[in-house]
PyMOL CGO cylinders between C-alpha atoms (Angstrom):
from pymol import cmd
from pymol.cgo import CYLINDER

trace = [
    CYLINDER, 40.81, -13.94, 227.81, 43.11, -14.16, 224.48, 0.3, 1, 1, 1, 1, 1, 1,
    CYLINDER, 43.11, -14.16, 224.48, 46.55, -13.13, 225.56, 0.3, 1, 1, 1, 1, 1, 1,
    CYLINDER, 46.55, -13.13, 225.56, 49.27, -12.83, 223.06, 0.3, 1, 1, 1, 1, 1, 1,
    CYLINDER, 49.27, -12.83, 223.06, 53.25, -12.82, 224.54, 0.3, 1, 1, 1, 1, 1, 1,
    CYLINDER, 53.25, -12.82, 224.54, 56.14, -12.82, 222.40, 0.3, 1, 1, 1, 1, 1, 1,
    CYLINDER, 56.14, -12.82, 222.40, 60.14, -12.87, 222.95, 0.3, 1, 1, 1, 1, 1, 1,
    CYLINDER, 60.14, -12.87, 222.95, 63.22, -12.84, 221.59, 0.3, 1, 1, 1, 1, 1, 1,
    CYLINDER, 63.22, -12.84, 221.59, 63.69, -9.52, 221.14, 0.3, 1, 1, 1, 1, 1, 1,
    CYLINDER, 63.69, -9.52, 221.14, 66.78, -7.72, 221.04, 0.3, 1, 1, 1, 1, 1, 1,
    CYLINDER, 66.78, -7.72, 221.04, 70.22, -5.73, 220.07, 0.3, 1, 1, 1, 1, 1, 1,
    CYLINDER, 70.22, -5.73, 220.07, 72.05, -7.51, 217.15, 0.3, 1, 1, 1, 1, 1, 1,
    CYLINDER, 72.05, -7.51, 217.15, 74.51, -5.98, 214.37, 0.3, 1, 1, 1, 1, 1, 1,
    CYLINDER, 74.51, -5.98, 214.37, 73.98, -5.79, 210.87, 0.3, 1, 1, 1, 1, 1, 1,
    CYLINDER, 73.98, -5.79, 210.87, 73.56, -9.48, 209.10, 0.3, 1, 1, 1, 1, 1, 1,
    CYLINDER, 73.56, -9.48, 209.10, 72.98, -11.10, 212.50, 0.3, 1, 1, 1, 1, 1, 1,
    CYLINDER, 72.98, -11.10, 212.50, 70.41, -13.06, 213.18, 0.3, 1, 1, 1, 1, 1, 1,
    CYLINDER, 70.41, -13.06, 213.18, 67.01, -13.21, 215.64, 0.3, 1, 1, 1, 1, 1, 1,
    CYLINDER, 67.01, -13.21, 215.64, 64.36, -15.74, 216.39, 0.3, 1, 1, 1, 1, 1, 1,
    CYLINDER, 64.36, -15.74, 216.39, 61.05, -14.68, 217.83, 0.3, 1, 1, 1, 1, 1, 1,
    CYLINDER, 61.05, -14.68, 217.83, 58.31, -16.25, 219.36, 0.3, 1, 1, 1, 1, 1, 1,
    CYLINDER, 58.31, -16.25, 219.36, 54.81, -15.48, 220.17, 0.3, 1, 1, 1, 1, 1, 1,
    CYLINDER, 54.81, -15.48, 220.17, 52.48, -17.72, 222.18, 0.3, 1, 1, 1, 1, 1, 1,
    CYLINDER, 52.48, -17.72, 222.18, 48.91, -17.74, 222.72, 0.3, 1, 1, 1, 1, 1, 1,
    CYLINDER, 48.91, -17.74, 222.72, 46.41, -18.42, 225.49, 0.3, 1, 1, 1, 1, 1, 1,
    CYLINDER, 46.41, -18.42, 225.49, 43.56, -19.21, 223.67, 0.3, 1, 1, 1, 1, 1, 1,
    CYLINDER, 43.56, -19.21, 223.67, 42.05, -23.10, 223.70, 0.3, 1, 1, 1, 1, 1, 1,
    CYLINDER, 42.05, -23.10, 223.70, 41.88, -23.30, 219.69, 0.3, 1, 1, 1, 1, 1, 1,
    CYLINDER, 41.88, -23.30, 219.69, 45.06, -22.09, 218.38, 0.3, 1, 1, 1, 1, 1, 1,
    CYLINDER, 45.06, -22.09, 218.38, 44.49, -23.88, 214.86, 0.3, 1, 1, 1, 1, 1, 1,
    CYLINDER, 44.49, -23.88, 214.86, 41.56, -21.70, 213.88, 0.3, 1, 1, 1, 1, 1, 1,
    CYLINDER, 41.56, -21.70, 213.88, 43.29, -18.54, 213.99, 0.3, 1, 1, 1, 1, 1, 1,
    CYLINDER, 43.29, -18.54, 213.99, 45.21, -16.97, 211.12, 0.3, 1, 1, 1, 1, 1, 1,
    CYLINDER, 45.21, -16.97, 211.12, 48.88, -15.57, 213.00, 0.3, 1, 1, 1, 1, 1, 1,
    CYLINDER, 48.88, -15.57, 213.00, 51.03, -12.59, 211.69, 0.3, 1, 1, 1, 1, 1, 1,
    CYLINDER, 51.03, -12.59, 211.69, 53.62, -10.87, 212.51, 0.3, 1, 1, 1, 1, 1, 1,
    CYLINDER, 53.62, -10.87, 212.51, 53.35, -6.59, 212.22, 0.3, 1, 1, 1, 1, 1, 1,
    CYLINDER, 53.35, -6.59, 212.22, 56.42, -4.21, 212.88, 0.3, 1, 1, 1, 1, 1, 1,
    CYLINDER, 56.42, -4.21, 212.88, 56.61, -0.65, 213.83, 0.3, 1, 1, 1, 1, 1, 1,
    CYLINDER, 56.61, -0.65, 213.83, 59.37, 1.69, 213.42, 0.3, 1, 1, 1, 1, 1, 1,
    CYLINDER, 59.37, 1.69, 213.42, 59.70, 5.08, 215.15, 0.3, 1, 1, 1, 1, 1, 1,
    CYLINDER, 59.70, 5.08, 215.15, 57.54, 7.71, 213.14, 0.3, 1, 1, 1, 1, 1, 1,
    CYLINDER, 57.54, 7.71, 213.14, 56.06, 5.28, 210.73, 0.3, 1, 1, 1, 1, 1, 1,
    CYLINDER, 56.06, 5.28, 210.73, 52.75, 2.95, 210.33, 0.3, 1, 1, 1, 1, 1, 1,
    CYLINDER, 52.75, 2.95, 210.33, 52.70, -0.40, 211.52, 0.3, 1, 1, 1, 1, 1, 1,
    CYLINDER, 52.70, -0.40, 211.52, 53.20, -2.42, 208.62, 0.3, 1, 1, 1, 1, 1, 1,
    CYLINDER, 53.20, -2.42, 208.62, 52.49, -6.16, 208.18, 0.3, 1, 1, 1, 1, 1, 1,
    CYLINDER, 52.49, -6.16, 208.18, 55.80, -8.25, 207.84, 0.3, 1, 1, 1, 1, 1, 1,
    CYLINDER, 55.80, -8.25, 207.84, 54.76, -11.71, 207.62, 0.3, 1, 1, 1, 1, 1, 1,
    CYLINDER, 54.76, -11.71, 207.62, 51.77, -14.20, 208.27, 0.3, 1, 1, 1, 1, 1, 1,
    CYLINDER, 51.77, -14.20, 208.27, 50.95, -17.73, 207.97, 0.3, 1, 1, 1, 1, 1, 1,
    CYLINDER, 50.95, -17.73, 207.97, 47.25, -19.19, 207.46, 0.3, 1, 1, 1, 1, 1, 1,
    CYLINDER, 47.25, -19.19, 207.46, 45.69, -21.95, 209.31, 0.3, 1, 1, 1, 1, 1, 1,
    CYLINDER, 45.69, -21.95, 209.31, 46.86, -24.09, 206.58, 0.3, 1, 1, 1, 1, 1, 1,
    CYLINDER, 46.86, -24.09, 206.58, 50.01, -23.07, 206.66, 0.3, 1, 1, 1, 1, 1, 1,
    CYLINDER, 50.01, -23.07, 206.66, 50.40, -20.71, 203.80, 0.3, 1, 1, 1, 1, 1, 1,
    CYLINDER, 50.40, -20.71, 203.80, 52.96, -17.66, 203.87, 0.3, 1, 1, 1, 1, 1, 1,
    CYLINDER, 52.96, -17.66, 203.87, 53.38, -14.50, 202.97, 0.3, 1, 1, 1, 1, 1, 1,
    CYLINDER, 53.38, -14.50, 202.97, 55.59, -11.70, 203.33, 0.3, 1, 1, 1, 1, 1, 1,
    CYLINDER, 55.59, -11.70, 203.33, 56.19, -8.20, 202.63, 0.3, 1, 1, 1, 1, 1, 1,
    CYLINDER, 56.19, -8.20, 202.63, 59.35, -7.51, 199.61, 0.3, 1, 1, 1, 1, 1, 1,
    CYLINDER, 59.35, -7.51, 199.61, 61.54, -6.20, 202.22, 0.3, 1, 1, 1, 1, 1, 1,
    CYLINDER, 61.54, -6.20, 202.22, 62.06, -9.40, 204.17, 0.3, 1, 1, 1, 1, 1, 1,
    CYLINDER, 62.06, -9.40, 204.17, 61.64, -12.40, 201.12, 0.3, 1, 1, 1, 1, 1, 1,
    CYLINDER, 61.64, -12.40, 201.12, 64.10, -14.44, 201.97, 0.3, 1, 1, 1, 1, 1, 1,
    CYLINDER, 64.10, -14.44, 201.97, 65.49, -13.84, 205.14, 0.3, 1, 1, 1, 1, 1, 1,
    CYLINDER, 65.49, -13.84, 205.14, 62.65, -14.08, 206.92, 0.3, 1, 1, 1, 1, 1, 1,
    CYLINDER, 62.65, -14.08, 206.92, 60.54, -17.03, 207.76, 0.3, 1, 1, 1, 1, 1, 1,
    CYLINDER, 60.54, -17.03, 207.76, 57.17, -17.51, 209.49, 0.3, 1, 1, 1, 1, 1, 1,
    CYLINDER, 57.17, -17.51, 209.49, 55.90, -20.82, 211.23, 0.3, 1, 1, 1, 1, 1, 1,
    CYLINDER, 55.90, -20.82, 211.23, 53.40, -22.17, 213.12, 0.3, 1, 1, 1, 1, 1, 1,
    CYLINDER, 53.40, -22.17, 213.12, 53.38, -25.28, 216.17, 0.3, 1, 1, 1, 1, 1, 1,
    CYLINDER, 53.38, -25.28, 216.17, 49.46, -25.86, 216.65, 0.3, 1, 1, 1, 1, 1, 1,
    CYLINDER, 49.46, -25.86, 216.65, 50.36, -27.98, 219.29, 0.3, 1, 1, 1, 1, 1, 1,
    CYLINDER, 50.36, -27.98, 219.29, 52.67, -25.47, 221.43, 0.3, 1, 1, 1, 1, 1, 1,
    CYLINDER, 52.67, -25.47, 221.43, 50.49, -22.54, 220.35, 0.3, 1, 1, 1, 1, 1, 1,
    CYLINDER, 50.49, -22.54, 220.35, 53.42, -20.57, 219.18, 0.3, 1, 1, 1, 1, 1, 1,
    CYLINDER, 53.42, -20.57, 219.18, 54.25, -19.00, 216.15, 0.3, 1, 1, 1, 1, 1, 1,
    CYLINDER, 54.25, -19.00, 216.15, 58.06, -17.99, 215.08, 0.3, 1, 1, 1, 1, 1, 1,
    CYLINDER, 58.06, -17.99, 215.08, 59.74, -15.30, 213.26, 0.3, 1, 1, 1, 1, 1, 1,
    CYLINDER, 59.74, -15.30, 213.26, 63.31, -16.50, 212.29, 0.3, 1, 1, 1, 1, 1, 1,
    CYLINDER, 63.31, -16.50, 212.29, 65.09, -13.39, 211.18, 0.3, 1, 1, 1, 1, 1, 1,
    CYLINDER, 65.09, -13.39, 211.18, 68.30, -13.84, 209.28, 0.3, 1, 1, 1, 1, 1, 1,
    CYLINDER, 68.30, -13.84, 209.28, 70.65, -11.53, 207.68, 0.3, 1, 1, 1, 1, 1, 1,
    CYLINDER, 70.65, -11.53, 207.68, 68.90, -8.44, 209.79, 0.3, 1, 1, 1, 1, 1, 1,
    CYLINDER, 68.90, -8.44, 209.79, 69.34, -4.86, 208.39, 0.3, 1, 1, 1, 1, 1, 1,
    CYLINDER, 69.34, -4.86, 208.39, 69.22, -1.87, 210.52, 0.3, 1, 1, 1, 1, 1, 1,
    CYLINDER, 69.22, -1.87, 210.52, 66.07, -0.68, 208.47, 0.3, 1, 1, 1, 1, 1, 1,
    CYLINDER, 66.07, -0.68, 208.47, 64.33, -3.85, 210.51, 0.3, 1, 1, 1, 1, 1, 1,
    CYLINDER, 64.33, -3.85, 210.51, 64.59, -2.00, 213.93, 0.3, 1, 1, 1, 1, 1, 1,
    CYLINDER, 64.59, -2.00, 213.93, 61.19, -2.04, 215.27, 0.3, 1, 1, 1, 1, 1, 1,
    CYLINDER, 61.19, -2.04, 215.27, 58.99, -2.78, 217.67, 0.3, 1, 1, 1, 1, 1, 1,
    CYLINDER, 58.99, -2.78, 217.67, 57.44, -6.49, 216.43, 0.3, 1, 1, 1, 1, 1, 1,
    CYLINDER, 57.44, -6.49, 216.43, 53.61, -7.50, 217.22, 0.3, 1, 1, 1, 1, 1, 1,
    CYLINDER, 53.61, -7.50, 217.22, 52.54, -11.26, 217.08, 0.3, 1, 1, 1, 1, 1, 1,
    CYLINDER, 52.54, -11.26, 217.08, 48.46, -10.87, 215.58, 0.3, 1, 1, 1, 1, 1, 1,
    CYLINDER, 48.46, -10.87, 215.58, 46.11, -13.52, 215.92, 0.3, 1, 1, 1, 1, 1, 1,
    CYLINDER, 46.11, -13.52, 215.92, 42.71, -13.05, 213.78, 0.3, 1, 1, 1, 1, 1, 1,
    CYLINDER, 42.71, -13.05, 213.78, 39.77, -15.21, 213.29, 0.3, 1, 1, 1, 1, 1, 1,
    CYLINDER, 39.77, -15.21, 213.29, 35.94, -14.21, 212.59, 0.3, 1, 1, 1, 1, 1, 1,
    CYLINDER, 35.94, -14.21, 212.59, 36.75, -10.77, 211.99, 0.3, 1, 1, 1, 1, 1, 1,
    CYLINDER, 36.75, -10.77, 211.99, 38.26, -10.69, 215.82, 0.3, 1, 1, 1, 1, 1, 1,
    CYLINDER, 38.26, -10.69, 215.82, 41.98, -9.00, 216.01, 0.3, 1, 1, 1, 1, 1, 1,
    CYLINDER, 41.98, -9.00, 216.01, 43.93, -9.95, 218.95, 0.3, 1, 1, 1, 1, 1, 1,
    CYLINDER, 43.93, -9.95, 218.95, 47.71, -8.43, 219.57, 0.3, 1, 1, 1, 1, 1, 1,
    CYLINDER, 47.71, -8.43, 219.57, 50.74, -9.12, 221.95, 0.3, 1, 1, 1, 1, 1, 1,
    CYLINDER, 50.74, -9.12, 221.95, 52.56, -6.31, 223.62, 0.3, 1, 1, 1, 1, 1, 1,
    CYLINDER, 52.56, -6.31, 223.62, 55.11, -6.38, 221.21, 0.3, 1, 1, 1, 1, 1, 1,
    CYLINDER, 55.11, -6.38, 221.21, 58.80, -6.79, 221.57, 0.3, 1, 1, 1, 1, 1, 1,
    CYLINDER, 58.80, -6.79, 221.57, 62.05, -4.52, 220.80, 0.3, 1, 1, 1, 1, 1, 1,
    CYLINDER, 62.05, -4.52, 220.80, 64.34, -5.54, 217.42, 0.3, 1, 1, 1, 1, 1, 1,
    CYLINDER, 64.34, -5.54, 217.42, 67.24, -2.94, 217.11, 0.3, 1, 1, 1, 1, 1, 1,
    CYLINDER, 67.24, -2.94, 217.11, 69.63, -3.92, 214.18, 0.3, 1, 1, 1, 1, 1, 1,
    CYLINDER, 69.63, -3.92, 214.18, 72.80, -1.83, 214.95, 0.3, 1, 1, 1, 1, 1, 1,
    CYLINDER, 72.80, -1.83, 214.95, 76.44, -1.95, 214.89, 0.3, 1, 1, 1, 1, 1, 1,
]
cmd.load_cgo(trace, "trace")
């Protein structure tokens, strides 16, 4: 069974900083493309950031350059560092795994950007 859990979710003001972290359960971690998707209150999920299994990025506008997505094959994880947070970034963040037209998603975790 392909289980996604991330962390390090949380409250932080305006310009602050958060790192999150999503790890997988599944044997072949290597093989599978990772993203990250956000969802604010009232609004789509939108894609924020993913990584391929070689290790090229992309990332919405919003986030270039204060955001950066990364991989460990070896831990299974992959990271969101999150610098210089806006209160338009509160959300609800999903870690995504996809390979072989197979979608897989975590449970999500809570990023409120607030003074």
């Amino acid at each position: 069974q392909v289980q996604l859990v991330e962390s390090g979710g949380g409250l932080v003001q305006p310009g602050g900083s958060l790192r999150l972290s999503c790890t997988a359960s599944f044997s072949i971690f290597s093989i599978y493309s990772m993203a990250w998707y956000r969802q604010a209150p009232g609004k789509q999920r939108e894609l924020v950031a993913s990584i391929t299994t070689g290790g090229s990025t992309d990332y919405i506008g919003s986030v270039k350059g204060r955001f950066t997505i990364s991989r460990d094959n070896v831990k299974k994880t992959v990271t969101l560092q999150m610098n210089s947070l806006k209160p338009e970034d509160t959300a609800v963040y999903y870690c995504n795994a996809y390979y072989a037209n197979q979608g897989y998603w975590g449970q999500g975790t809570q990023v409120t950007v607030s003074s």
